[in-house]
PyMOL CGO cylinders between C-alpha atoms (Angstrom):
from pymol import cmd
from pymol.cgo import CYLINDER

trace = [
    CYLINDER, 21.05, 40.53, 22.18, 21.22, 37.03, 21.53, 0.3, 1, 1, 1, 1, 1, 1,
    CYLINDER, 21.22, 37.03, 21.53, 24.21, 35.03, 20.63, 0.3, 1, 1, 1, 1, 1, 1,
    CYLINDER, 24.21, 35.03, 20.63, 25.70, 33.06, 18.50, 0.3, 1, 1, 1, 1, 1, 1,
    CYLINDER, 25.70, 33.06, 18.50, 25.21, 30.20, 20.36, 0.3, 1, 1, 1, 1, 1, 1,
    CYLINDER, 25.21, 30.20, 20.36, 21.66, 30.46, 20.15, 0.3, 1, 1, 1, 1, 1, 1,
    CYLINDER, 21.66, 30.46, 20.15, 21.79, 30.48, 16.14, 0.3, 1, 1, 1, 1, 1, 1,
    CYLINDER, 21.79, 30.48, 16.14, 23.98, 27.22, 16.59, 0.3, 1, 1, 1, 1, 1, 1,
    CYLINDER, 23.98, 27.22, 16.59, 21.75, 25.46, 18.79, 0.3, 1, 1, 1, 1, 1, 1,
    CYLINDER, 21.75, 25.46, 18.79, 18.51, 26.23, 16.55, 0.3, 1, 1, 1, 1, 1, 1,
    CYLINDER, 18.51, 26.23, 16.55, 20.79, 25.25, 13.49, 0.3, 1, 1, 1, 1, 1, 1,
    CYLINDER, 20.79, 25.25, 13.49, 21.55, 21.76, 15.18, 0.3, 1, 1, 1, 1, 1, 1,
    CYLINDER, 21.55, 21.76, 15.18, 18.28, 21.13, 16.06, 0.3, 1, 1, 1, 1, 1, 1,
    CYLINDER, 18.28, 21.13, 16.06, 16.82, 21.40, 12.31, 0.3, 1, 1, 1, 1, 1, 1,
    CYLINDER, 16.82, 21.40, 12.31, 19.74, 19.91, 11.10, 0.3, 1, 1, 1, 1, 1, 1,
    CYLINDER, 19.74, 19.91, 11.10, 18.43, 16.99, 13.27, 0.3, 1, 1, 1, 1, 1, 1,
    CYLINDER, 18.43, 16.99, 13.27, 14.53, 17.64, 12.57, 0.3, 1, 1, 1, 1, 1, 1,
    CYLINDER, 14.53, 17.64, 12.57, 14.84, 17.58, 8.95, 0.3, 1, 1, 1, 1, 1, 1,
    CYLINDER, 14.84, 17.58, 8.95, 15.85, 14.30, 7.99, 0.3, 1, 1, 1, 1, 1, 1,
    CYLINDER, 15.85, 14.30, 7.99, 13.13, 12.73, 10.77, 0.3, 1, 1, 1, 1, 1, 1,
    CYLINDER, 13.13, 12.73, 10.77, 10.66, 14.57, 9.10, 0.3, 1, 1, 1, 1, 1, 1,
    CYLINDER, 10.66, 14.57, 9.10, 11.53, 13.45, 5.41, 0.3, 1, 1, 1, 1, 1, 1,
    CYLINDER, 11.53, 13.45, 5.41, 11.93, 9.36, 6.96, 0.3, 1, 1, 1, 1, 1, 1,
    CYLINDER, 11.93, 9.36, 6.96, 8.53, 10.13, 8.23, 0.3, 1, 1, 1, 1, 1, 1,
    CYLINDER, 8.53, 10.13, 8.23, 6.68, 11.29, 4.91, 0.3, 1, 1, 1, 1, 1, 1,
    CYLINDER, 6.68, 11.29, 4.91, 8.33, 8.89, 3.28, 0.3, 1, 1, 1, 1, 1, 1,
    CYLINDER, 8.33, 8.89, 3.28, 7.33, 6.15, 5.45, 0.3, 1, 1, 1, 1, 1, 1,
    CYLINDER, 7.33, 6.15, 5.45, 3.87, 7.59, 5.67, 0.3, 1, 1, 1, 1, 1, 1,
    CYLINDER, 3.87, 7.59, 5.67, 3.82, 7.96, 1.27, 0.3, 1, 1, 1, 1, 1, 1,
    CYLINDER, 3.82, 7.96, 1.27, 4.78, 4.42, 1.30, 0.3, 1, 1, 1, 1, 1, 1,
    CYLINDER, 4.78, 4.42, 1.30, 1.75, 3.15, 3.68, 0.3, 1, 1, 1, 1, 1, 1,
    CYLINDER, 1.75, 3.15, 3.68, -0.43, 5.06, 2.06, 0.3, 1, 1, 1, 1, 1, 1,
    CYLINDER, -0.43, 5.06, 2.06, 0.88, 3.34, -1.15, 0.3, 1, 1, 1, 1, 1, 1,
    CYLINDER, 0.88, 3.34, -1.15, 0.41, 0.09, 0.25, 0.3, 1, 1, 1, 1, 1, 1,
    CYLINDER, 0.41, 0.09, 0.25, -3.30, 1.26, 1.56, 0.3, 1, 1, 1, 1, 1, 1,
    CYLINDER, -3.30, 1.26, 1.56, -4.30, 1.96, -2.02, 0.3, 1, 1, 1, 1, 1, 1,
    CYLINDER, -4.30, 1.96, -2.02, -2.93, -1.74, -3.36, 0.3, 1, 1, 1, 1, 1, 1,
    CYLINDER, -2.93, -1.74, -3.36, -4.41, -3.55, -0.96, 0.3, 1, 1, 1, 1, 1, 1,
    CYLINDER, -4.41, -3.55, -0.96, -8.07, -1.40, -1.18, 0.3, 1, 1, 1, 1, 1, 1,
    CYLINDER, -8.07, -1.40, -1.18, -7.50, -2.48, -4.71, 0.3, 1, 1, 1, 1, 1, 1,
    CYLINDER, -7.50, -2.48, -4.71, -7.69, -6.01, -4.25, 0.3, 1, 1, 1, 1, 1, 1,
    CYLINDER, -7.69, -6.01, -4.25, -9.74, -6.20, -1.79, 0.3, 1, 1, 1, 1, 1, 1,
    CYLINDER, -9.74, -6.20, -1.79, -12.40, -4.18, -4.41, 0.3, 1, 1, 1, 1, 1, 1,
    CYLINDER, -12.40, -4.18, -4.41, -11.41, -6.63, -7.31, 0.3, 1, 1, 1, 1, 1, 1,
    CYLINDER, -11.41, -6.63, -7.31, -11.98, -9.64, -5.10, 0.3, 1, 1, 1, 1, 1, 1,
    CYLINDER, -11.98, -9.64, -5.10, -15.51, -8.43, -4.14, 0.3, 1, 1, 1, 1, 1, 1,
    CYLINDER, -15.51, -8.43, -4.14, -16.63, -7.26, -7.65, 0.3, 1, 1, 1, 1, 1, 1,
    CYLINDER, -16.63, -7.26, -7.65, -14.92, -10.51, -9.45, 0.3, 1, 1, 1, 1, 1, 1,
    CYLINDER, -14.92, -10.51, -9.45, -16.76, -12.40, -6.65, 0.3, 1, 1, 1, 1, 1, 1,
    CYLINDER, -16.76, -12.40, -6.65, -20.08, -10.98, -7.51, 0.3, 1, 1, 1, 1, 1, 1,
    CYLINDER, -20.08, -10.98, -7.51, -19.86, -11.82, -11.11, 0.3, 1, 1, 1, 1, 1, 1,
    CYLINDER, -19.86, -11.82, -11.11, -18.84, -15.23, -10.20, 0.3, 1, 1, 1, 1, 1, 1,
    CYLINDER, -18.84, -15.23, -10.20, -21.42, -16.09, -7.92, 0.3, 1, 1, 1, 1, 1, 1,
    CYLINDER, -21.42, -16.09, -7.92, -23.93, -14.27, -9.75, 0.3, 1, 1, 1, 1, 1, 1,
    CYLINDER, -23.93, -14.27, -9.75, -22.93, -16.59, -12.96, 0.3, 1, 1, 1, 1, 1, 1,
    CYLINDER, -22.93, -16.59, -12.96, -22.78, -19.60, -10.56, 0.3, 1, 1, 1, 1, 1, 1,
    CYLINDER, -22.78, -19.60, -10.56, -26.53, -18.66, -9.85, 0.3, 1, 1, 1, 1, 1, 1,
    CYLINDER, -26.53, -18.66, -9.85, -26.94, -19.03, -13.50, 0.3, 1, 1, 1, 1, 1, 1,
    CYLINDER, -26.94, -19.03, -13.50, -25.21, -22.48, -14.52, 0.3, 1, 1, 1, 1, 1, 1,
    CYLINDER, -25.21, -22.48, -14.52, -24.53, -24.32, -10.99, 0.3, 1, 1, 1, 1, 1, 1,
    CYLINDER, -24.53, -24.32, -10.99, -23.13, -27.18, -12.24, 0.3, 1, 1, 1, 1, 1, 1,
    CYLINDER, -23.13, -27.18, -12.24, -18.85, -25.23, -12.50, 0.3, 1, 1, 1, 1, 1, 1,
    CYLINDER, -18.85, -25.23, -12.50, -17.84, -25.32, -8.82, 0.3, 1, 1, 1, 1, 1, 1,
    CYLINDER, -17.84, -25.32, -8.82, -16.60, -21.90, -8.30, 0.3, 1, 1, 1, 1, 1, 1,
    CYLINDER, -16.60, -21.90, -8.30, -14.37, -21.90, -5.06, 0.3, 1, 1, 1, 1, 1, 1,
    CYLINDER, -14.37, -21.90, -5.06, -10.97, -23.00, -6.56, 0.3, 1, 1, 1, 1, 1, 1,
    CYLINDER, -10.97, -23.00, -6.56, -11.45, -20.01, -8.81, 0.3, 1, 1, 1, 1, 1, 1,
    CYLINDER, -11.45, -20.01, -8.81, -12.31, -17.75, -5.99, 0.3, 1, 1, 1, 1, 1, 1,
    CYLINDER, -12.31, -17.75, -5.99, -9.11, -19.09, -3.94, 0.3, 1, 1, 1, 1, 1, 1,
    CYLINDER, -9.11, -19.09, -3.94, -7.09, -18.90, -6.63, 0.3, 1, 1, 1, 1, 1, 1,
    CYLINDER, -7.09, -18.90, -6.63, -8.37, -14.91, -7.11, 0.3, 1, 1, 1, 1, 1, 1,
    CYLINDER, -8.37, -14.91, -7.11, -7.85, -14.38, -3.27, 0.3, 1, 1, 1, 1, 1, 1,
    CYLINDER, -7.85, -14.38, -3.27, -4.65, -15.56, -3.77, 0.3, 1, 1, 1, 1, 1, 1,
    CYLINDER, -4.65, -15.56, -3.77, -3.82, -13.28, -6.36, 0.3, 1, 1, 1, 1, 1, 1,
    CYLINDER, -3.82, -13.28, -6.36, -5.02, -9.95, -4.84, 0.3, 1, 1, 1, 1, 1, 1,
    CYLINDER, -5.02, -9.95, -4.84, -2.22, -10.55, -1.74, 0.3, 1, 1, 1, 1, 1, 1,
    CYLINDER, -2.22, -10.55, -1.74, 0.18, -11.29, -3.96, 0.3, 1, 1, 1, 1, 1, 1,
    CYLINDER, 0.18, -11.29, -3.96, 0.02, -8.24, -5.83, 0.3, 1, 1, 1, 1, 1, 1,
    CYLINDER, 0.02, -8.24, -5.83, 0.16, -5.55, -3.88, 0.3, 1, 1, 1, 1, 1, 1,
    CYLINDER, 0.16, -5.55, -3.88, 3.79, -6.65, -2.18, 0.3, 1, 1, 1, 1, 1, 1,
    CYLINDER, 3.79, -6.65, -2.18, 4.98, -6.91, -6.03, 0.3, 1, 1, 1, 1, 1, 1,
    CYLINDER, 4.98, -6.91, -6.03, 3.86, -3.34, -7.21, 0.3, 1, 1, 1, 1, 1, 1,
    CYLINDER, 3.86, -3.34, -7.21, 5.74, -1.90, -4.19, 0.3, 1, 1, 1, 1, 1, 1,
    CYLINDER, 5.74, -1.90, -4.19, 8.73, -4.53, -4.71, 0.3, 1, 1, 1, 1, 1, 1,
    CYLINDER, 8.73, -4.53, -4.71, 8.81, -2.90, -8.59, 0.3, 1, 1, 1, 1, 1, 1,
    CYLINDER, 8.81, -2.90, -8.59, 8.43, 0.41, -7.18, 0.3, 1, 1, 1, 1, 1, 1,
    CYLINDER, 8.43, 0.41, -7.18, 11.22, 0.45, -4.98, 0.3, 1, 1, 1, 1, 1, 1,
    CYLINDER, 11.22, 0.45, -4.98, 13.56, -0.62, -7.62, 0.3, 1, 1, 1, 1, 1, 1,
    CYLINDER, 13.56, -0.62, -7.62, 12.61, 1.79, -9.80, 0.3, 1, 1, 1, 1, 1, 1,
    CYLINDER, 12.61, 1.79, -9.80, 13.05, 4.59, -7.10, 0.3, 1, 1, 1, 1, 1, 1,
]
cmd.load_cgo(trace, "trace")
């Protein structure tokens, strides 16, 4: 027969497991999150990039890599603010 001590102990335990489990979805939602931002703008960058240079090809004379720095600098910038506006509205 088994006791009530047993029932306890097993009771403790997933009173224990439960919340480490939830912290770890959580933190695993949130990186996941954070994979799809930056995957973003790293995409943008590379497509905006290609139209750039691609336009460059066709009028050289507009120096291009301000714009391109400037566009770099945007897409990691981004990403932190999304999750930053996400968090407060959690």
């Amino acid at each position: 027969m088994i006791s009530k001590a047993f029932y306890i102990d097993k009771a403790f335990w997933l009173i224990l497991i439960i919340p480490i489990l939830m912290g770890v979805t959580y933190i695993f939602i949130e990186f996941l999150l954070w994979a799809v931002c930056r995957l973003a703008a790293y995409l943008s960058y590379h497509i905006l990039k290609y139209f750039f240079v691609k336009s460059q090809k066709l009028n050289p004379e507009k120096p291009l890599k301000p714009l391109l720095l400037i566009i770099q600098t945007i897409s990691l910038i981004i990403p932190p603010i999304i999750v930053f506006i996400k968090e407060l509205l959690a």
